[in-house]
GUTOR-885757 format. One record per residue (C-alpha): residue number from 1; x, y, z. Coordinates in nm, 2 decimals, decimal comma, padded with zeros to 4 digits, always signed. Layout:
// GUTOR-885757
+-----+--------+--------+--------+
|   n |      x |      y |      z |
+-----+--------+--------+--------+
| NUM |      X |      Y |      Z |
...
+-----+--------+--------+--------+
This chain:
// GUTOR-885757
+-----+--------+--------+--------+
|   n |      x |      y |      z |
+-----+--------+--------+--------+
|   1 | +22,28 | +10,00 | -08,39 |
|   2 | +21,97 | +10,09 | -08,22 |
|   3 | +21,60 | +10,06 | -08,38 |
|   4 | +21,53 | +10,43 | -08,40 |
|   5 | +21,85 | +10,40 | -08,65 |
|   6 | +21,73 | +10,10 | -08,83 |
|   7 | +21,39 | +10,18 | -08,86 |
|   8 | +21,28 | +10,37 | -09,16 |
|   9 | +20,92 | +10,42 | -08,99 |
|  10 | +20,80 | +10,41 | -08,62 |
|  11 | +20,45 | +10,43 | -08,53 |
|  12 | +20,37 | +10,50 | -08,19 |
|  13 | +20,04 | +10,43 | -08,03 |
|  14 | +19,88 | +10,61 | -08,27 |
|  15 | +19,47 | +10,58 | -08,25 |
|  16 | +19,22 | +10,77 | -08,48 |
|  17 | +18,84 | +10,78 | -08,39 |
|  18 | +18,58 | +10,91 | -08,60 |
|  19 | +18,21 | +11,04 | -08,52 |
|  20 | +17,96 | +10,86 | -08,68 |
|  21 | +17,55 | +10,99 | -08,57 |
|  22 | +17,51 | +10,91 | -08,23 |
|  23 | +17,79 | +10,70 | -08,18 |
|  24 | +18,19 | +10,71 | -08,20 |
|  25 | +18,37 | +10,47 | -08,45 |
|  26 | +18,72 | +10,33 | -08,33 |
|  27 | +18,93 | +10,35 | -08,67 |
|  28 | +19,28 | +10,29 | -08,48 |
|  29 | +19,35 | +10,13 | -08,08 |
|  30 | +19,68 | +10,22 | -08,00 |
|  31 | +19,86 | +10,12 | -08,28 |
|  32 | +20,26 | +10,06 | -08,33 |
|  33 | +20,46 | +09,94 | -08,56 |
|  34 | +20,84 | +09,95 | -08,68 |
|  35 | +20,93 | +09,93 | -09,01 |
|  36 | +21,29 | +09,90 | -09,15 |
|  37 | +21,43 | +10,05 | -09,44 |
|  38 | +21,34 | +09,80 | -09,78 |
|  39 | +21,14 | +09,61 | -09,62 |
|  40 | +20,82 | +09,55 | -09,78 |
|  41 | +20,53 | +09,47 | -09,54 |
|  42 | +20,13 | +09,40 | -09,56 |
|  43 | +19,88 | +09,50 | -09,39 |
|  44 | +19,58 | +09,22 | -09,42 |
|  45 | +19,27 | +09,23 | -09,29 |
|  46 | +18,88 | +09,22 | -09,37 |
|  47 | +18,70 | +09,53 | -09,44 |
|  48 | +18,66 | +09,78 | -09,17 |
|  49 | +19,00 | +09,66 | -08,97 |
|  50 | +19,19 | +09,97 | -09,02 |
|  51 | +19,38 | +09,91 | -09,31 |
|  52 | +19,32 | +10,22 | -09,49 |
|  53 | +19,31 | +10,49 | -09,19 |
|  54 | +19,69 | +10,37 | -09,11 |
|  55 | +19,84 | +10,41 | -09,44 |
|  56 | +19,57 | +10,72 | -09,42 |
|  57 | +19,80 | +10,87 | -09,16 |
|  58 | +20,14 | +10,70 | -09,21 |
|  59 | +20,11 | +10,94 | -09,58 |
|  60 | +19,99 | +11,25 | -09,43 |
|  61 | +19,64 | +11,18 | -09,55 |
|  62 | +19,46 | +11,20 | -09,23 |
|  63 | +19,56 | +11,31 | -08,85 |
|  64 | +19,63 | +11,06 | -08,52 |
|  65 | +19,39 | +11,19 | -08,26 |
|  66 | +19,67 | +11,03 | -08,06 |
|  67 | +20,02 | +10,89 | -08,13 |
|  68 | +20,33 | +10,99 | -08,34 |
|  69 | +20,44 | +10,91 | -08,67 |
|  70 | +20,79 | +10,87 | -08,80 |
|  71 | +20,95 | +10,87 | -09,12 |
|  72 | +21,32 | +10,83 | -09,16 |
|  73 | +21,36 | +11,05 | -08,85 |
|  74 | +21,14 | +11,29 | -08,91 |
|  75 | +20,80 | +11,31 | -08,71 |
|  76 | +20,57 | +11,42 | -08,95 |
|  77 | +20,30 | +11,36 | -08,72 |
|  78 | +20,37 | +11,73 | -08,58 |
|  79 | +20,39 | +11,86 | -08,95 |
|  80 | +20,15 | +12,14 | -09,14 |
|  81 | +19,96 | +12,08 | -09,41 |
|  82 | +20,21 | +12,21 | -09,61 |
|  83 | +20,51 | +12,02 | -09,50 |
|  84 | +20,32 | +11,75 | -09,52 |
|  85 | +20,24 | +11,79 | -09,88 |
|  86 | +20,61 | +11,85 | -09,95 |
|  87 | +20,77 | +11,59 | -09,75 |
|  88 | +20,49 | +11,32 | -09,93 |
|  89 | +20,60 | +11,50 | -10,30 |
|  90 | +20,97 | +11,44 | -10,21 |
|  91 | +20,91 | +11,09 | -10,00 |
|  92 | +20,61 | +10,88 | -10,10 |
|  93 | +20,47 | +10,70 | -10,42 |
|  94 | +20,10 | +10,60 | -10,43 |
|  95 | +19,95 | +10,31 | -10,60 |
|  96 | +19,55 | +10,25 | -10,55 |
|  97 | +19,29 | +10,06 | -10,62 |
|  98 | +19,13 | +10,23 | -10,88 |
|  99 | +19,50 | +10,28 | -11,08 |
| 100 | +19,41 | +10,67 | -11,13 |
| 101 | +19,61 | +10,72 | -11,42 |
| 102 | +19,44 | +11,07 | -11,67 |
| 103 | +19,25 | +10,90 | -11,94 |
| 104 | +19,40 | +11,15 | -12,21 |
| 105 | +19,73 | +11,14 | -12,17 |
| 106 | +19,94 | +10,76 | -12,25 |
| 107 | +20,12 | +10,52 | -12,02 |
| 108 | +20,43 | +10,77 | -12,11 |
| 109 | +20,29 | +11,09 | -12,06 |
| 110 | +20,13 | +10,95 | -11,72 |
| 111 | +20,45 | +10,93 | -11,61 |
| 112 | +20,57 | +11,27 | -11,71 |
| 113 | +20,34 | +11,43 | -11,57 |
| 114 | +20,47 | +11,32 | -11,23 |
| 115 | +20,84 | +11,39 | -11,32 |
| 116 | +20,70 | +11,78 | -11,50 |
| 117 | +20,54 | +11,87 | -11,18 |
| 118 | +20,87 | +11,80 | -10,97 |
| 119 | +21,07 | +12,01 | -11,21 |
| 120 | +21,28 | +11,78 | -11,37 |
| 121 | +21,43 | +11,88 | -11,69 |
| 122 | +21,31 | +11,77 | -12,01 |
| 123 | +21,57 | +11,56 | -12,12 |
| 124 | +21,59 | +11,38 | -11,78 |
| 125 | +21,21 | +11,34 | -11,83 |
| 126 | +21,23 | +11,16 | -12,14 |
| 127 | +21,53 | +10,94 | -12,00 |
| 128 | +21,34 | +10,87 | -11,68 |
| 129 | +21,00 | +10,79 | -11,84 |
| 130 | +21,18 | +10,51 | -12,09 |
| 131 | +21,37 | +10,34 | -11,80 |
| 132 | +21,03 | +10,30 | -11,55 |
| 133 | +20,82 | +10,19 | -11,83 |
| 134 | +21,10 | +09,87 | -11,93 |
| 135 | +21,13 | +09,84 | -11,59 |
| 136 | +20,74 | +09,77 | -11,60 |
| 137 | +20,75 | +09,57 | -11,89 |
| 138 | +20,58 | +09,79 | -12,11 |
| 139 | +20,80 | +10,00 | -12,34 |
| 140 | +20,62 | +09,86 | -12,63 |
| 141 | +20,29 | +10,07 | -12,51 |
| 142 | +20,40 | +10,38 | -12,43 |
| 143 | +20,18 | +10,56 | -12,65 |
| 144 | +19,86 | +10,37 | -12,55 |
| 145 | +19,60 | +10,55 | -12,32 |
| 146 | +19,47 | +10,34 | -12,01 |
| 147 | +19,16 | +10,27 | -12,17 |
| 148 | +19,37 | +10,05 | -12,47 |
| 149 | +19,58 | +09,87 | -12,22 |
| 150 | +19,45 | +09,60 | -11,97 |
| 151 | +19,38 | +09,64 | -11,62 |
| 152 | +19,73 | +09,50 | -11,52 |
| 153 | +19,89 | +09,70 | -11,77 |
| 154 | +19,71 | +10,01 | -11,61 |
| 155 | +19,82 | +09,93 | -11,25 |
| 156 | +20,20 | +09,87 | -11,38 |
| 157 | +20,19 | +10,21 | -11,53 |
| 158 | +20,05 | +10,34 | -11,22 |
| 159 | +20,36 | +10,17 | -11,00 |
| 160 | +20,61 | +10,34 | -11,27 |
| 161 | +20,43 | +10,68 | -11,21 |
| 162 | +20,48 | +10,57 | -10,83 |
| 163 | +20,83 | +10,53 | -10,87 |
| 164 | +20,91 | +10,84 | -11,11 |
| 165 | +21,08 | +11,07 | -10,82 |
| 166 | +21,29 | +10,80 | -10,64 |
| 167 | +21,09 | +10,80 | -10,36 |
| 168 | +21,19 | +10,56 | -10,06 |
| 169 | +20,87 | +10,45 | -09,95 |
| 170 | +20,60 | +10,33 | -10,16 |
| 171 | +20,26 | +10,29 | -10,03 |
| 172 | +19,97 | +10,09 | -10,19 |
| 173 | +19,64 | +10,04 | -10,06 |
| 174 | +19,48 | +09,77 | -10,25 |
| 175 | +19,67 | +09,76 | -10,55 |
| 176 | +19,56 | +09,40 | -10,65 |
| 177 | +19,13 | +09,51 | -10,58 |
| 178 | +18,99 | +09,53 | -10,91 |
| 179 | +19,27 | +09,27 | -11,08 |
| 180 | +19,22 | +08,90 | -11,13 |
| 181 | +19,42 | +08,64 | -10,94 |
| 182 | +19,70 | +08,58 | -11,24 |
| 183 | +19,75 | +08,95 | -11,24 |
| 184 | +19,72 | +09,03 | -10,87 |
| 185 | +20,02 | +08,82 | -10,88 |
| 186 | +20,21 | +09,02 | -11,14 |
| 187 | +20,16 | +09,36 | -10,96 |
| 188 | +20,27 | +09,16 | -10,63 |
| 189 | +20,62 | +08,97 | -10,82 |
| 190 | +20,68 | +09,33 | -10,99 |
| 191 | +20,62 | +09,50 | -10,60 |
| 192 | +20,88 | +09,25 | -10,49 |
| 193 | +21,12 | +09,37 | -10,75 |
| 194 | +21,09 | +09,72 | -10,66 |
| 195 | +21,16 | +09,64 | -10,25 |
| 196 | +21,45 | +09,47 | -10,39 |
| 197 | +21,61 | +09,75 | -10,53 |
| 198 | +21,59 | +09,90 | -10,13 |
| 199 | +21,24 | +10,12 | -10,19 |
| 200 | +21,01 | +10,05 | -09,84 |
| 201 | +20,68 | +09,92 | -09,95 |
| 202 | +20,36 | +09,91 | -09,72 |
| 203 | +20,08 | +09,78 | -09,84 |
| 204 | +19,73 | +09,78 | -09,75 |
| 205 | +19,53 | +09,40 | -09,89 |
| 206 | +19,32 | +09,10 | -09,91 |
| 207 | +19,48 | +08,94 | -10,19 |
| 208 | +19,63 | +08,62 | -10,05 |
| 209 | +19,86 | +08,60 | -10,35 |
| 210 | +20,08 | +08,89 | -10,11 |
| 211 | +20,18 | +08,64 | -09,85 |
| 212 | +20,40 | +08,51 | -10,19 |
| 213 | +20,64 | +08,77 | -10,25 |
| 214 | +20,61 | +09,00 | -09,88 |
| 215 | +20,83 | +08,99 | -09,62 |
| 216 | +20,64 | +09,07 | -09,32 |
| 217 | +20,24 | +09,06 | -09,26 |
| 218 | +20,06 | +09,19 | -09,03 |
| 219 | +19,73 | +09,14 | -08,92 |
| 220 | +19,45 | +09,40 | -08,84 |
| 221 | +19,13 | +09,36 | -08,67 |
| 222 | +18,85 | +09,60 | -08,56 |
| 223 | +19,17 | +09,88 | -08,52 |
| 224 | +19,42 | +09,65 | -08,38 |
| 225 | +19,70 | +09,54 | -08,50 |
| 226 | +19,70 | +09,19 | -08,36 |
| 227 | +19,99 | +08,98 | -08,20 |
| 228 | +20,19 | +08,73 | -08,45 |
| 229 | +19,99 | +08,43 | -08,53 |
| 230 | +19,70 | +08,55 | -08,35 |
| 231 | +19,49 | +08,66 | -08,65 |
| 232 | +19,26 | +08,48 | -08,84 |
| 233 | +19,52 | +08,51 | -09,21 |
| 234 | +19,84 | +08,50 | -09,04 |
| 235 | +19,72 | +08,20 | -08,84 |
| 236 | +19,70 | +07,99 | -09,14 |
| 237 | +20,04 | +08,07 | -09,28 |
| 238 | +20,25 | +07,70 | -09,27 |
| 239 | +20,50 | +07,72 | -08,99 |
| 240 | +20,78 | +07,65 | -09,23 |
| 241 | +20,73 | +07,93 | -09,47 |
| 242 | +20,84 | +08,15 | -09,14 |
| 243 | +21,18 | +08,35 | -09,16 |
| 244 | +21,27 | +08,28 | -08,75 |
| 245 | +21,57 | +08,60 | -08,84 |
| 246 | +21,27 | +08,86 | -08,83 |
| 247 | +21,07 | +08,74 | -08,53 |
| 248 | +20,94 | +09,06 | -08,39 |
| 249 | +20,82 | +09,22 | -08,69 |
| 250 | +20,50 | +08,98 | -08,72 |
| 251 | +20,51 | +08,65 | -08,98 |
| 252 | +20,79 | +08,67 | -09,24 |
| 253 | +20,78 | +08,47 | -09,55 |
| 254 | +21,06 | +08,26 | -09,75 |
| 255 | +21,16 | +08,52 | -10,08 |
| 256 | +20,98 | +08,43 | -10,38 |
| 257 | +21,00 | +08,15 | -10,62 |
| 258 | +20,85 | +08,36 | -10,89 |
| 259 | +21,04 | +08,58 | -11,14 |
| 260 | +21,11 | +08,95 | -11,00 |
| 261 | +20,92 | +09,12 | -11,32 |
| 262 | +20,57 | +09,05 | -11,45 |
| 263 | +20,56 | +08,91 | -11,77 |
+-----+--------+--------+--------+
């Protein structure tokens, strides 16, 4: 089987620059990367590295001023703004930083809300709703808004609301930022679940805790995406913790040792 058929996305020296005063700011150098179907894959880095403006334009959120984009065999680099919004409704879940669930509405009716705007039925609503939030571990706070549940607790809510259309890929950028280590560890074990289940995740991080429950990273630096080992993180990861069966794809990491759901 060839890679264009194994790879669920292909990104193909795809560079984004941005105009800042006087001077021009190198967000992306020629970037590619292949990425099979349910595998789940970080993106490290330090501030600035290009993190953000990848995902940025993997989603549909921002343009290549160069390159392509696939997705499942679709290049949606060439796309219009409005088959770009469709093709992310029907494709992609978001998780973020900042959780961005509505403060008025509870965990339940967060994820409703998703499922309402795609049309589903009220029935299957209800039914889909109930399964994400055990999935989540937390059917016993449906009815709480964010602001009575705990950050980690917010940002498992906001992965359920991710997942409420069966959507193949999964992007988070930062999804760990504003948690504490225990919990960055959570979101990252319950992450692991969902690639296990055959979702492709990409995420976007500092949080060493990812290099846990990930199978690939990949290291980014001043809009490169760096060779394996060469970076400053991947560098550091112990030799033996490398899966030798997925050498081209950058550093791979044993499976975890930690339970697939968050307590």
């Amino acid at each position: 089987m060839s890679n264009l058929q194994q790879d669920f996305i292909r990104i193909n020296n795809v560079s984004r620059r941005f105009q800042s005063a006087d001077s021009e700011v190198v967000a992306l150098n020629n970037v590619s990367l292949d990425i099979p179907r349910g595998q789940f894959t970080a993106i490290v880095g330090r501030s600035g590295s290009g993190k953000t403006t990848l995902l940025n334009i993997i989603a549909g959120l921002d343009t290549a001023d160069e390159g392509s984009v696939d997705i499942d065999g679709q290049q949606v680099s060439n796309y219009s703004d409005r088959q770009q919004t469709e093709f992310r409704r029907r494709t992609i879940g978001f998780v973020f930083q900042s959780f961005g669930l509505l403060p008025l509405l509870s965990a339940a009716e967060n994820i409703d809300l998703s499922l309402r705007i795609a049309g589903t039925g009220m029935r299957d609503r209800q039914q889909r709703t109930r399964e994400l939030l055990e999935q989540v571990g937390l059917s016993h706070r449906s009815d709480h808004r964010p602001y009575e549940l705990s950050g980690g607790e917010q940002q498992r809510v906001a992965v359920a609301r991710a997942l409420a259309n069966n959507p193949p890929l999964l992007i988070a950028d930062e999804p760990t930022g504003e948690l504490d280590s225990t919990t960055g560890a959570q979101i990252f074990s319950l992450l692991r679940g969902v690639a296990d289940s055959g979702v492709t995740i990409l995420t976007a991080t500092h949080d060493p805790f990812v290099m846990e429950h990930v199978d690939v990273v990949r290291e980014m630096s001043d809009g490169r995406l760096l060779p394996q080992g060469e970076g400053i993180v991947t560098s550091r990861i112990i030799p033996d913790k490398r899966d030798k069966s997925v050498p081209r794809q950058g550093t791979a990491l044993r499976p975890p040792t930690v339970p697939r759901r968050a307590p």
